[in-house]
C-alpha positions in Angstrom: 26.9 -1.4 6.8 23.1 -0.5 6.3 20.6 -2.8 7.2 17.6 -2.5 5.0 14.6 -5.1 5.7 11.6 -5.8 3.5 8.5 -6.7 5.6 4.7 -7.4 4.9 2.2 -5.1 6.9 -1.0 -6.7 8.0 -4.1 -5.2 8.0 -4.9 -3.3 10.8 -1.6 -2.9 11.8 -0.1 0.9 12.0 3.0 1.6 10.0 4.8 2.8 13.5 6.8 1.1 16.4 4.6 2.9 19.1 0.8 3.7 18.7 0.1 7.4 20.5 -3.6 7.5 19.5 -5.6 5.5 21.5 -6.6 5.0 25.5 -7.1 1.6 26.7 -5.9 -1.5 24.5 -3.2 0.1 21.8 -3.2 -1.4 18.5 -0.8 -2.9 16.3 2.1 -1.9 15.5 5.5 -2.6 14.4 7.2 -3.4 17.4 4.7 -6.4 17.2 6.6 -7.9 14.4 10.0 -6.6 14.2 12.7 -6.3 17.2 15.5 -4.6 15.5 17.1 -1.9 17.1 17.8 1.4 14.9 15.5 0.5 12.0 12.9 3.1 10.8 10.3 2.7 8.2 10.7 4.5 4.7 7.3 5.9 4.3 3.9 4.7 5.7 1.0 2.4 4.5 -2.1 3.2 6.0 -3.9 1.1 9.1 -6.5 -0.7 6.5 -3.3 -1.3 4.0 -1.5 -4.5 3.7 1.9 -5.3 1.9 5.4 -4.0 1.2 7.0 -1.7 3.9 10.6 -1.1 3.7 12.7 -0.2 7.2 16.4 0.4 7.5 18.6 2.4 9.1 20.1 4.3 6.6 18.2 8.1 6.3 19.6 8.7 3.1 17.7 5.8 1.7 15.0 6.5 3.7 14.8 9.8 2.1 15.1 8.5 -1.5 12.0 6.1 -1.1 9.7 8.4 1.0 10.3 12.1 -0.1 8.3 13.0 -2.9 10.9 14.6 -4.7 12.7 11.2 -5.9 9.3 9.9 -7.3 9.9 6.3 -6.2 7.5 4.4 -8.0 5.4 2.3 -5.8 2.6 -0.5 -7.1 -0.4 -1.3 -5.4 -2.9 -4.2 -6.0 -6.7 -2.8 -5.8 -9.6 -4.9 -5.0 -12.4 -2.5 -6.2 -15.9 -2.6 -6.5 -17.8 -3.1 -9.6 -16.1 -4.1 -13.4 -13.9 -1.0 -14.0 -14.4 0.2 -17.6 -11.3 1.5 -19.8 -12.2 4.7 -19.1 -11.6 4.6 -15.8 -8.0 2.9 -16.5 -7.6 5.8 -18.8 -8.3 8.1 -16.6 -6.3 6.6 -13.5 -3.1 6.5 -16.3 -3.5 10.1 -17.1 -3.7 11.4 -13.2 -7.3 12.6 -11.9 -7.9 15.9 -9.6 -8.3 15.3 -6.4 -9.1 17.7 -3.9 -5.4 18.1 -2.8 -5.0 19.0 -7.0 -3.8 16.9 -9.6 -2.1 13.3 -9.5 0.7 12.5 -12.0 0.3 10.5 -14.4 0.1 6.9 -13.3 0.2 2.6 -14.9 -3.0 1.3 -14.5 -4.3 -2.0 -15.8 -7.4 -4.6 -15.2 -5.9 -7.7 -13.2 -6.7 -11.5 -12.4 -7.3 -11.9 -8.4 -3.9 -13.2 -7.6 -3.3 -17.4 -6.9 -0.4 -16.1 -4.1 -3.6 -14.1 -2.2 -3.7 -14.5 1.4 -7.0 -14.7 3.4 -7.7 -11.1 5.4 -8.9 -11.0 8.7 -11.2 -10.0 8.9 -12.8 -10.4 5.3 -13.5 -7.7 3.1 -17.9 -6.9 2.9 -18.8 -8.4 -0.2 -22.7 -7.7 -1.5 -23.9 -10.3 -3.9 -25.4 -7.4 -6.1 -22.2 -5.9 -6.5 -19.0 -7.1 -8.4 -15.8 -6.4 -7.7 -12.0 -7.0 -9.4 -8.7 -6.1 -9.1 -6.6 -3.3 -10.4 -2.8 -2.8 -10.9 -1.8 0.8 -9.8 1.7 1.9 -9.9 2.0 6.2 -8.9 4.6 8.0 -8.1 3.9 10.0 -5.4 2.2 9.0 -1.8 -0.6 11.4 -0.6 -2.4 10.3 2.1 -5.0 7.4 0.9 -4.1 8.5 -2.9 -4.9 4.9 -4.3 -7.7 4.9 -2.6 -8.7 8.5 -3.4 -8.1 7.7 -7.0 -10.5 4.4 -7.8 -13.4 5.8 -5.4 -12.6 9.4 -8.2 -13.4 6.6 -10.8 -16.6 5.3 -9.2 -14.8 2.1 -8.0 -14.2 2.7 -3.8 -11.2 0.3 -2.9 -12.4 -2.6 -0.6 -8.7 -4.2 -0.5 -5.2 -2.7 -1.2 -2.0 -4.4 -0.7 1.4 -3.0 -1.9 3.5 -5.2 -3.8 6.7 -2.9 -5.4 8.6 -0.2 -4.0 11.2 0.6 -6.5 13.0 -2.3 -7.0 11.9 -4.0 -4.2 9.3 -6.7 -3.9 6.8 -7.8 -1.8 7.0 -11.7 -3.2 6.9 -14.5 -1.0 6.9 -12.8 2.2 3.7 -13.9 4.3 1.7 -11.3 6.7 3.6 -10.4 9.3 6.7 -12.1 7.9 10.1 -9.8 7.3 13.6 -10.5 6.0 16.8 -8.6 5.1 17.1 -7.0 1.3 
């Protein structure tokens, strides 16, 4: 039987069992969290990301989350800076051009800060001029940083991002560094 596992990333934690990167002091990773033999994560979520990863041991599945061709949807929370203006929603919803070409068509809305936050360490660099709030992204594809490519395309860079859907998986109660079966 497949074992599937739902698990929340910290930040500044790679989305790997092994880090290959560095000399000296390695950083983060997997293995720091989860001892399970044979599972594999379904996709990545990068260094600075926190949230939903998905590991199991089945490659089929693993296929159907991370290849592009299945278009698993996946949602993102976005701390952003500044008040983002409809437009900007608009034109999140309708796909921008990056430099990599076009995004599909994605749901974007204006969101409250969530009550269920946890703190990050360390905190996000907040400047008293500048406001910030939260955005609700759901795409349908994973380029490298594409959330993040996407609001700072809009004039509102991402200063937090935590995934929080991956099909119909969700990240719910599941605290930092915390995992448990599917």
């Amino acid at each position: 039987m497949a074992r599937t596992i739902l698990f929340n990333k910290p930040f500044d934690v790679l989305s790997q069992f092994t880090d290959r990167g560095t000399e000296g002091s390695p950083r983060p990773t997997l293995s720091n969290f989860i001892d399970l033999p044979g599972v594999y994560p379904a996709g990545r979520l990068d260094r600075d990301s926190e949230g939903l990863m998905i590991l199991t041991d089945d490659g089929r599945l693993q296929s159907r989350i991370s290849h592009p061709k299945y278009k698993a949807p996946k949602t993102y929370l976005a701390q952003v800076e500044g008040e983002i203006s409809d437009d900007a929603l608009r034109a999140l919803a309708a796909g921008v051009t990056l430099k990599d070409g076009p995004t599909r068509p994605a749901q974007a809305r204006r969101v409250a800060e969530p009550d269920w936050l946890w703190p990050r360490t360390p905190p996000i660099r907040e400047r008293k001029s500048v406001p910030d709030c939260w955005v609700e992204l759901t795409i349908t594809e994973g380029r490298n940083r594409q959330v993040r490519r996407m609001t700072a395309h809009v004039g509102h860079p991402t200063l937090r991002l935590i995934r929080t859907r991956i099909g119909d998986w969700q990240l719910g109660a599941l605290a930092p560094g915390q995992w448990r079966d599917a």
